[in-house]
N, C-alpha and C positions, 0 to 999 in steps of 0.2 A: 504494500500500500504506500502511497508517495505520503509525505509529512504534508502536505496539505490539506490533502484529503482528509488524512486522521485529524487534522487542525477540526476540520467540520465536523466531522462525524463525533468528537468528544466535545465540543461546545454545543451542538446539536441535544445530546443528553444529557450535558450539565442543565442545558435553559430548560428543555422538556419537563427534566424531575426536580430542577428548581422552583422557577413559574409553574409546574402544575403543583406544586406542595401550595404554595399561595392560592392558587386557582381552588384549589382543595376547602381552605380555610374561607377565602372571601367570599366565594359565587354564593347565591342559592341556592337551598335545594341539594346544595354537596353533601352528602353524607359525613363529610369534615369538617363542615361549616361551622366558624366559631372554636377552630381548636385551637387557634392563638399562637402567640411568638413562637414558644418551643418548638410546637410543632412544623413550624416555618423554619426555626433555625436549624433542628435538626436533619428536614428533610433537604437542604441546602446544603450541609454539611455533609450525606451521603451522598448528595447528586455529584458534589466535587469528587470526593473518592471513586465513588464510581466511574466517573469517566477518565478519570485517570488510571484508573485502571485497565483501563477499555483501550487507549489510545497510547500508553506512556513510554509502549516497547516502539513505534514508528516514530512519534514526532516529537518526545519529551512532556507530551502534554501542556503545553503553556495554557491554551484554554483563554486566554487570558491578555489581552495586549498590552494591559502594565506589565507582564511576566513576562514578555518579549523583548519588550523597550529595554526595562530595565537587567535584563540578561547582556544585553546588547551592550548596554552603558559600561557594564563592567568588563567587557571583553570575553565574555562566555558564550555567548551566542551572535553568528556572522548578520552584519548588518543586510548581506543584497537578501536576506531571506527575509528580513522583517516584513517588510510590506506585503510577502504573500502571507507569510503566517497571518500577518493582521485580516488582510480582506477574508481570508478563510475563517477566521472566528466571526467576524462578523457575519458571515455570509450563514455560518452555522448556526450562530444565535438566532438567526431569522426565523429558518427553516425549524429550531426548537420551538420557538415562539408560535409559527404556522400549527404545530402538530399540539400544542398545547391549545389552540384555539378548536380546533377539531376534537379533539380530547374531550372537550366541554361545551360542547356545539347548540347543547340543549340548557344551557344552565345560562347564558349571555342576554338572551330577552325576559331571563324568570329575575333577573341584578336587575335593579333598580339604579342603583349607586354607579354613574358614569366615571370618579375617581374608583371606584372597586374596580371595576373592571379594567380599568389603563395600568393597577400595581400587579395585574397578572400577568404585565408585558414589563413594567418599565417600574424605573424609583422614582421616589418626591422625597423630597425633606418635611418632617409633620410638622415643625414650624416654618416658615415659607421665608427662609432668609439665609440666600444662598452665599455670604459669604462663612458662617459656622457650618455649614453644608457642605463644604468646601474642605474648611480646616479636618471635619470628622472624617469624609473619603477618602484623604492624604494619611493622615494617621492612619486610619485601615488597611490602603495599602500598603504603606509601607511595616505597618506589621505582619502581613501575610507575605513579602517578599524575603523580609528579614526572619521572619518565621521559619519558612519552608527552605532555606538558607541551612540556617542552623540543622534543621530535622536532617536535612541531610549529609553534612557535615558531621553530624554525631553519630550516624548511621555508620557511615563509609570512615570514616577518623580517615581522611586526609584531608589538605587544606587548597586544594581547584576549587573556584567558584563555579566552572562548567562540570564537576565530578563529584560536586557536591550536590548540585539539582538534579543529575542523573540518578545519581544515590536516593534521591528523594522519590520519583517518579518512579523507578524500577526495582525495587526491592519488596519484599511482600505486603511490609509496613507502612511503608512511605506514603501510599496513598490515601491510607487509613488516617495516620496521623497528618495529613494533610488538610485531610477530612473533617477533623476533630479540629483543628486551627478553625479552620471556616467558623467551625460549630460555634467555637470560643470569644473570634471575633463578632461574630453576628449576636452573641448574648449580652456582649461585653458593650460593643460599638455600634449596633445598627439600629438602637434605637430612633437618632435623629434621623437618617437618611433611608434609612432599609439595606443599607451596605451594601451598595453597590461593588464599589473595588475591582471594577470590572467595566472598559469603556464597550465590551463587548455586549456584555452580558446585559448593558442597558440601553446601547443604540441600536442593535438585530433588532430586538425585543420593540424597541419605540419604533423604527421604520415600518415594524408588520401589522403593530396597534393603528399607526396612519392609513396603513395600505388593504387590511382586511376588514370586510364586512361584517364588522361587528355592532349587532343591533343597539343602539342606544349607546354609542361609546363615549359620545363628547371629543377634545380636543385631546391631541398628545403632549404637548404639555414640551414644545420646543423651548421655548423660555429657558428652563432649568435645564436642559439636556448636555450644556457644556459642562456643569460641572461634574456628573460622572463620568467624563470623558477625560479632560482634566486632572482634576485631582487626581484618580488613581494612578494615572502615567508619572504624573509628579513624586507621589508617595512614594511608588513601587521603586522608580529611581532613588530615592533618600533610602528607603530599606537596603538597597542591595547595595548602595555605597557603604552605606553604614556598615555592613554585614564586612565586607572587603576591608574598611579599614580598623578596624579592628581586631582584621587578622587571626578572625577564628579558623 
């Protein structure tokens, strides 16, 4: 399989079992409906393991284009690839987001709530003030790049920043404990923004809430879209500088 492809097909499952755990909790009529944060963070938390799982032996799994960028920045991942990796997660996020909308096909006219339905694609900040929105997505990522650093570094006990994300991505644990980061951060940090930390994982998701017909949706909510785009690129770069110069 070319690393592209696995680019899609593992952002594809992340947004699928991500947005459908929220799809779960918000719609109508869901038999999960109303099962609240945990349930949300944890099913976020396997959907990352799991695709990492799924995808980590082909393309490292980034999933992620702050995990690219900032791979990039430190010299562990070659720049002419970034851009594909990028459009490939996006492209994946989409395509999750499409199958998550089908998913629930039946439960989108029985939602009343036009913001419900847009957080089964995309993030908002619950207070609507996007420069602490901003500050919160940046600390997230840069805790999930600096995180999954370390996991893997302590995994593997050598000290390559590109042998250290391998380590993390390919070993039995890695993705598990990766998994369980997400968990941590999104209990810990996603209260403000829904934790994005991922410009992926919130602009597929927003293109397909624009582009699919979905009954009663309202707007997408362009306004606030740079800053999960944004900030986590920023973050994920300070985590894995940080990580590099410290020399763990």
């Amino acid at each position: 399989m070319h690393p592209y492809l696995a680019e899609i097909i593992g952002t594809a499952l992340l947004i699928l079992l991500g947005n459908g755990v929220v799809a779960t909790v918000v719609l109508k009529q869901s038999k999960g409906q109303n099962g609240g944060w945990i349930v949300i963070t944890v099913g976020w938390g396997l959907a990352v393991a799991f695709a990492v799982y799924a995808v980590g032996q082909v393309s490292g799994a980034h999933i992620n284009p702050a995990v690219t960028l900032a791979l990039a920045s430190i010299g562990a991942f070659p720049w002419d690839q970034v851009l594909g990796y990028v459009l490939a997660q996006i492209l994946g996020a989409a395509i999750g987001a499409t199958l998550v909308y089908l998913a629930y096909l039946a439960h989108w006219e029985a939602t009343d709530d036009p913001g419900g339905k847009r957080a089964c694609f995309c993030t908002e900040p619950a207070i609507r003030k996007f420069g602490p929105a901003f500050i919160t997505e940046f600390i997230g990522a840069a805790v999930l790049l600096f995180g999954v650093l370390v996991i893997g570094q302590i995994a593997a006990g050598i000290d390559s920043p590109d042998a250290a994300w391998t380590a993390a991505v390919s070993s039995y644990f890695g993705p598990l404990l990766v998994g369980l980061l997400v968990l941590s951060i999104g209990l810990s940090l996603g209260g403000p923004t829904g934790y994005a930390i991922n410009p992926a994982r919130d602009l597929g998701p927003r293109i397909a809430h624009a582009l699919l017909p979905i009954a009663g949706k309202g707007p997408s909510d362009w306004a606030y879209a740079w800053v999960p785009i944004v900030a986590p690129v920023l973050g994920g770069i300070a985590g894995a500088q940080l990580f590099q110069a410290l020399n763990f």
